[in-house]
C-alpha positions in Angstrom: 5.7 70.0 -16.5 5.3 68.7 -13.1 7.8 65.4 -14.0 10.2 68.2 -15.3 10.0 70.0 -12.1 10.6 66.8 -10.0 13.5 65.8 -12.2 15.0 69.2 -11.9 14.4 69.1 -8.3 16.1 66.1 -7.6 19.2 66.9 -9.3 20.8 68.6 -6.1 20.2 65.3 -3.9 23.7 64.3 -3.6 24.8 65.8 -7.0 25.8 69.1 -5.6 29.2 70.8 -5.3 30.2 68.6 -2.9 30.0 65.5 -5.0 31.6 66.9 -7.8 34.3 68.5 -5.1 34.8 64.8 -3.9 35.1 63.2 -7.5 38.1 66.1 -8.2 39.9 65.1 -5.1 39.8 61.3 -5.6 41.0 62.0 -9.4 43.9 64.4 -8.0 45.1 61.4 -5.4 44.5 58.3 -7.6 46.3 60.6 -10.4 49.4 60.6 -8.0 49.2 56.9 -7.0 49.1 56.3 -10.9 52.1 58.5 -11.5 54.1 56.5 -9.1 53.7 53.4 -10.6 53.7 54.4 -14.3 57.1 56.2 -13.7 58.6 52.8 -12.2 57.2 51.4 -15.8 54.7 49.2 -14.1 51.4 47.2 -15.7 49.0 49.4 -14.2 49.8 52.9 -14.3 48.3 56.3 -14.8 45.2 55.9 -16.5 44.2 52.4 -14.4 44.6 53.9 -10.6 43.1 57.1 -11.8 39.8 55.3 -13.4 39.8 52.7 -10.0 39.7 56.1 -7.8 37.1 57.9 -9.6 34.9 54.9 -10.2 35.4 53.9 -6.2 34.5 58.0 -5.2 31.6 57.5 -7.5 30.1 54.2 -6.2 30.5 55.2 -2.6 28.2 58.4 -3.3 25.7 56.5 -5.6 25.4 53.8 -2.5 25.0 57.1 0.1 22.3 59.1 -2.3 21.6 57.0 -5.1 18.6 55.1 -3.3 17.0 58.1 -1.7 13.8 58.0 -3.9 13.2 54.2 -2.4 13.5 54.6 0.6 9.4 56.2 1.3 8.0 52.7 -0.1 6.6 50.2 2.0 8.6 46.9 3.2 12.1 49.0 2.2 15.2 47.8 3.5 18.4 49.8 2.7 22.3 49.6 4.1 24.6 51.7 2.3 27.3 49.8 3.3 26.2 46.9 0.7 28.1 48.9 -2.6 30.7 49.6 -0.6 31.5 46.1 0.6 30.8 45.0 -3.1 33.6 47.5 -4.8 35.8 46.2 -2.0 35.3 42.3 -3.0 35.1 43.6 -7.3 38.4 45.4 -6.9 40.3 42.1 -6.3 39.8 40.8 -9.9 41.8 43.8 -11.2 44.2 43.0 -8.8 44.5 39.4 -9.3 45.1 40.3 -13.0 48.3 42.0 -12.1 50.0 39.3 -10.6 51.9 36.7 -12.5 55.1 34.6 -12.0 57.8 34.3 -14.6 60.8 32.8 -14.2 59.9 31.4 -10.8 59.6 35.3 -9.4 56.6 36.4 -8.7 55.5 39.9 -10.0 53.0 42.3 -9.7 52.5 42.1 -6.1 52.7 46.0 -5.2 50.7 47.2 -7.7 47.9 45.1 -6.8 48.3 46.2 -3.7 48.2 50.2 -4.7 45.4 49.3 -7.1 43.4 48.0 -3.7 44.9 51.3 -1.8 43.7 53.9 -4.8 40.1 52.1 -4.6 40.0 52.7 -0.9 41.5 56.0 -1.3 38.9 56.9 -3.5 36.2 55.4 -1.5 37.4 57.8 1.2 36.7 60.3 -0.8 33.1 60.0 -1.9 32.2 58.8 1.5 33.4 62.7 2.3 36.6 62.1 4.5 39.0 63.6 2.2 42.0 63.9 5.2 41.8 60.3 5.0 42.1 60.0 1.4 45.0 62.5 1.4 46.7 60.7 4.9 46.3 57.3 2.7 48.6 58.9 -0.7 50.9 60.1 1.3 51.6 57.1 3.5 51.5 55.4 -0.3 54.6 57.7 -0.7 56.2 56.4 2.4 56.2 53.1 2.1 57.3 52.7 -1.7 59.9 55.4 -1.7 60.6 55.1 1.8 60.8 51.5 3.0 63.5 50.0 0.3 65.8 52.7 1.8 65.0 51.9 5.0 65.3 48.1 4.6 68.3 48.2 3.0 69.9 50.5 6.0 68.4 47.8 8.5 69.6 44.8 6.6 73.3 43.6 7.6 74.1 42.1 4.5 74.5 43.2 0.9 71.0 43.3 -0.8 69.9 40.1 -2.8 69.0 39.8 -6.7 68.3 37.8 -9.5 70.5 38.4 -11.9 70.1 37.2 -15.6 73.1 35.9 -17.3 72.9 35.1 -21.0 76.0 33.7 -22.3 77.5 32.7 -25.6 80.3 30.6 -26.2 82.2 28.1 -28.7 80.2 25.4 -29.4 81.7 21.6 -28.6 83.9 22.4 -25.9 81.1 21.5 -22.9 81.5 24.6 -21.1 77.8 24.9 -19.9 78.4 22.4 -16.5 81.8 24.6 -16.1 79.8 27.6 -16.3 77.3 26.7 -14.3 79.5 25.2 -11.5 81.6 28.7 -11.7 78.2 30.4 -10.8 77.5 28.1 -7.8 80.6 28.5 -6.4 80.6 31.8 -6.1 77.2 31.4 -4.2 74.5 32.0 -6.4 71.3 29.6 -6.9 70.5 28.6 -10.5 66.9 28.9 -10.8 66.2 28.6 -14.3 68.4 27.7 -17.5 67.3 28.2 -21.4 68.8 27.6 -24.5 68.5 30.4 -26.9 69.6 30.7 -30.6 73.2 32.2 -30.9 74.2 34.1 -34.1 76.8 32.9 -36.0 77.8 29.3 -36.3 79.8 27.5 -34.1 78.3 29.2 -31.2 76.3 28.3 -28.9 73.8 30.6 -25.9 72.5 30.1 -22.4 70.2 31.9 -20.7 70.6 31.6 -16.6 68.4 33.2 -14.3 70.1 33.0 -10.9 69.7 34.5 -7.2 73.0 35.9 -5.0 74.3 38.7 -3.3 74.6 41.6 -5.4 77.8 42.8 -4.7 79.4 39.4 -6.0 77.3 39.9 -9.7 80.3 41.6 -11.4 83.1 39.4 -10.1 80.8 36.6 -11.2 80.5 37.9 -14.7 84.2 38.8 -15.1 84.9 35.3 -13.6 82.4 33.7 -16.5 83.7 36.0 -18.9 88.0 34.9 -18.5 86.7 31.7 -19.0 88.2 29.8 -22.0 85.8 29.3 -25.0 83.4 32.4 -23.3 82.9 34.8 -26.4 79.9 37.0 -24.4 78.7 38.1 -21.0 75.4 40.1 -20.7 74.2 40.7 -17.1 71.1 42.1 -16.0 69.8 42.4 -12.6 66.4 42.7 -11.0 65.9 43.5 -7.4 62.1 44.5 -7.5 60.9 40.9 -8.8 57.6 41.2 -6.3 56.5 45.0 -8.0 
């Protein structure tokens, strides 16, 4: 009876209202973080920010009360700070699992970056300084939503892409150097070319990967597609390579 009574006893020691008050808050702001990025259909999305924010709350408060029944031993050393530093340096291999390069752009870059800024938002929140946490999701908001506008106000020039051509045209008429001279002189960079398989015989398709302004992507693909022998133009562009 009297283990029972301990056990019971210790239950409030940092697993009180305020714990569980902490947890809900760093579930509601990693939630929104999560919603952000798995609106923009990126790798990590709802479920991943909100699981780094709760685990993060929860770790902080397990480093702050989880240790209090050592700490009356002899020869007992104990720094709080130690999970916390540890959740910091363990967040990065989630991170570093989000970035990848294909196609010579690298991708992934700003939601690694939000997966590091739910994990200290949720940190935030089990250490108790829930203005933080809330300061830190909206400033999220800001930058994401609010810096491309601002950068493409501030930037004097048209923005710049990479725009994917894949084109399909007559074979034997050695139109790919023709095309791909076309595409250079209206100033765009070929960064990648790829053969793909074309339907239909006597045809032939290219894949082209490029980087240019993006105001001259349509007069390039109506410029590739009066071309003689040119029987297809699909363009696709992709300004938000580093996300």
């Amino acid at each position: 009876m009297r283990e029972v009574a301990v056990s019971l006893g210790s239950i409030g020691a940092g697993q009180g209202p305020r714990q569980m008050a902490e947890l809900a808050v760093a579930l509601t702001l990693s939630t929104l973080v999560g919603w952000e990025r798995g609106a923009r259909q990126k790798s990590a999305g709802l479920r991943t920010h909100a699981l780094v924010g709760v685990a993060s709350a929860l770790m902080m408060q397990v480093s702050q009360h989880g240790f209090g029944n050592v700490l009356d031993l002899p020869h007992t050393a104990y720094d709080p700070s130690r999970v916390a530093a540890q959740i910091v340096s363990g967040i990065g291999f989630i991170g570093g699992g989000l970035i990848f390069v294909r196609r010579d752009a690298v991708r992934g870059l700003t939601t690694a970056a939000t997966i590091w800024l739910t994990c200290a938002i949720g940190m935030a929140c089990g250490g108790g300084l829930l203005l933080l946490a809330s300061a830190a999701t909206a400033l999220h908001f800001l930058v994401i939503r609010g810096y491309p506008f601002l950068a493409g106000r501030l930037s004097r020039g048209p923005a710049s892409v990479r725009p994917t051509l894949r084109l399909t045209y007559r074979t034997g008429l050695t139109l790919l150097p023709r095309l791909m001279e076309e595409c250079t002189a209206q100033g765009f960079r070929i960064l990648h070319v790829r053969a793909e398989e074309a339907e239909g015989d006597g045809a032939s398709r290219v894949l082209l990967l490029l980087a240019g302004r993006e105001d001259r992507t349509r007069r390039l693909a109506a410029a590739l597609f009066r071309t003689e022998g040119v029987l297809t133009v699909d363009l696709s562009s992709d300004p938000d390579a580093d996300e």
